[in-house]
C-alpha positions as CSV (number, residue, x, y, z in Angstrom):
1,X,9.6,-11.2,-32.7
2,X,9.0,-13.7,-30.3
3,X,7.1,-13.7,-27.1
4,X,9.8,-14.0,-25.2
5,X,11.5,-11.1,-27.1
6,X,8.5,-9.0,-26.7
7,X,8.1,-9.4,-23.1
8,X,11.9,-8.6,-22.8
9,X,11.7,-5.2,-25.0
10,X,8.2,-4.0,-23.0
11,X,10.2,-4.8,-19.5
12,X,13.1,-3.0,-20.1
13,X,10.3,-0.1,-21.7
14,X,8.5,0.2,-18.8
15,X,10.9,-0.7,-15.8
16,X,12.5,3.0,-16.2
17,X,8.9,4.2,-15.1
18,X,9.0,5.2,-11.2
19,X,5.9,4.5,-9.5
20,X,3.8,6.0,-7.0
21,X,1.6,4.8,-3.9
22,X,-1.5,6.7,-2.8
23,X,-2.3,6.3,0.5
24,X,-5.0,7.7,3.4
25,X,-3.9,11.3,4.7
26,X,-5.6,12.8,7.7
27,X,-5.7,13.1,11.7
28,X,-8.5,13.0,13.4
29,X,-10.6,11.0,16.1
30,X,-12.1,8.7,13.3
31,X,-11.1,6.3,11.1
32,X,-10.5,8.5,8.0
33,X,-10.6,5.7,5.4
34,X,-12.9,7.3,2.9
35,X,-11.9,8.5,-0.6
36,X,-11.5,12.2,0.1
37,X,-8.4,11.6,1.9
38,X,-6.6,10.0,-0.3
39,X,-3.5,11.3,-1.2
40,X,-0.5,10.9,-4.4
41,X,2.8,10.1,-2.3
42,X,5.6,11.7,-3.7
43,X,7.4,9.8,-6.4
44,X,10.5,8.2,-5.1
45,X,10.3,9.8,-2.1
46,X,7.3,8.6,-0.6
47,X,7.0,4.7,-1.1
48,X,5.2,3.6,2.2
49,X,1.6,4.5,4.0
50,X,2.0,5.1,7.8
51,X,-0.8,5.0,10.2
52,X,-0.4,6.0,13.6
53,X,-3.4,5.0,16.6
54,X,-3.4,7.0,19.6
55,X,-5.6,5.9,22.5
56,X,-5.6,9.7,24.4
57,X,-8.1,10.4,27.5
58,X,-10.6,11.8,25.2
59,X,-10.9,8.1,22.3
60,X,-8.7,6.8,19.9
61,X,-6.8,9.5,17.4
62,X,-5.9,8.4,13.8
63,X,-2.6,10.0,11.9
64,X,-2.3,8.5,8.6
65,X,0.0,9.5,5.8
66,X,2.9,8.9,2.9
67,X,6.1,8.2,4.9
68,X,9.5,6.9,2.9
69,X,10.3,3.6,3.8
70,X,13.5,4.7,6.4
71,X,11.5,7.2,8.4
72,X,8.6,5.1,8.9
73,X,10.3,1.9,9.9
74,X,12.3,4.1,12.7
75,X,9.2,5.5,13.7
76,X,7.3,2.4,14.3
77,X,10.3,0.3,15.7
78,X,11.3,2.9,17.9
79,X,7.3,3.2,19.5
80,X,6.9,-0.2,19.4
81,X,6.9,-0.4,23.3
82,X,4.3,2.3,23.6
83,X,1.6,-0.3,21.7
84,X,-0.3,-1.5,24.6
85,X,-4.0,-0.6,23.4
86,X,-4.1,0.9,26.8
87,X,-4.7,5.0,27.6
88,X,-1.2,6.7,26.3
89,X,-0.5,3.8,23.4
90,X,1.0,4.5,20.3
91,X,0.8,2.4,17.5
92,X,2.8,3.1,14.6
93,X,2.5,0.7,11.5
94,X,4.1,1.0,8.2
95,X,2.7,-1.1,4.7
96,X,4.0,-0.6,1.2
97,X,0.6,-1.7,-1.4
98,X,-2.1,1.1,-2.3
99,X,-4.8,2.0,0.5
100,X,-2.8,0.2,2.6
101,X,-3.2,2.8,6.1
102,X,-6.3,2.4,5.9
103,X,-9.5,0.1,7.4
104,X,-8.1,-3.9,8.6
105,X,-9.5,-6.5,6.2
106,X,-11.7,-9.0,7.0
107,X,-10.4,-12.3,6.6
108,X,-12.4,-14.0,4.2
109,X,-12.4,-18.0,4.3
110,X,-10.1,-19.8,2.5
111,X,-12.5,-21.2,-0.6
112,X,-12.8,-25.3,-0.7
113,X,-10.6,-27.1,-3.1
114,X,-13.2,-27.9,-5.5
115,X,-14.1,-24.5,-5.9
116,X,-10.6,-23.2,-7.1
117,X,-10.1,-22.4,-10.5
118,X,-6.3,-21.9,-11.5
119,X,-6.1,-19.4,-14.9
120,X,-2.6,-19.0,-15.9
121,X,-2.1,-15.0,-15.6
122,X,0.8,-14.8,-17.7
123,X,-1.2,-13.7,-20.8
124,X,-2.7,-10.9,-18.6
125,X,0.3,-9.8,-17.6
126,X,1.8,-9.7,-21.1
127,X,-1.3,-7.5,-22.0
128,X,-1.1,-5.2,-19.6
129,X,2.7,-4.4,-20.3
130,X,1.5,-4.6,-24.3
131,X,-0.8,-1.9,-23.1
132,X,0.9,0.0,-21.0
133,X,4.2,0.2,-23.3
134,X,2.0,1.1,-26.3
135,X,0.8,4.3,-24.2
136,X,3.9,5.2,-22.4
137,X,7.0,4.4,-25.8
């Protein structure tokens, strides 16, 4: 078999899989971005992490949790008016990549030119779908 061939037979192996997000669950007056809440979202149910930042009276509440894509995208558009940062503001932000309702990150700077190293990551790739089709066929 060729690699093409190969690559072919493990996609087709593997792309019936359904796959699942994890995400930060909690509500509380802290940023809750710490490993014990994090959560399984329901498979292909739950495919999107929703956080929710409430500035109330008492300090800034967190709700974060699985949401499917629909719901979440409603919610947010439909409180996007109520995001001031200001006492009564609700924020309400959906993402779709693991962890993602969780802590901003930093921008890091951009590395210099010189400094870049381009690997070709196809051979990776074909590895892990070797790997993963060899556990999962």
């Amino acid at each position: 078999m060729e690699l093409d061939q190969i690559t072919m037979f493990l996609w087709v192996c593997v792309s019936g899989l359904a796959l699942q997000i994890q995400c930060y669950q909690c509500e509380m007056t802290h940023d809750c971005s710490t490993p014990e809440f994090i959560v399984n979202c329901t498979v292909n149910v739950q495919d999107m992490c929703q956080k929710e930042v409430l500035v109330k009276e008492d300090g800034v509440h967190y709700r974060k949790s699985c949401a499917s894509s629909g719901a979440c995208l409603i919610a947010s558009s439909g409180y996007q008016q109520f995001c001031t940062g200001k006492l009564n503001s609700v924020c309400i932000s959906c993402c779709n990549t693991p962890l993602c309702n969780g802590p901003r990150q930093k921008k890091r700077p951009q590395p210099s030119a010189a400094v870049v190293l381009n690997t070709p990551q196809l051979p990776v790739l074909s590895f892990s779908i070797l790997l993963l089709s060899s556990i999962l066929c």
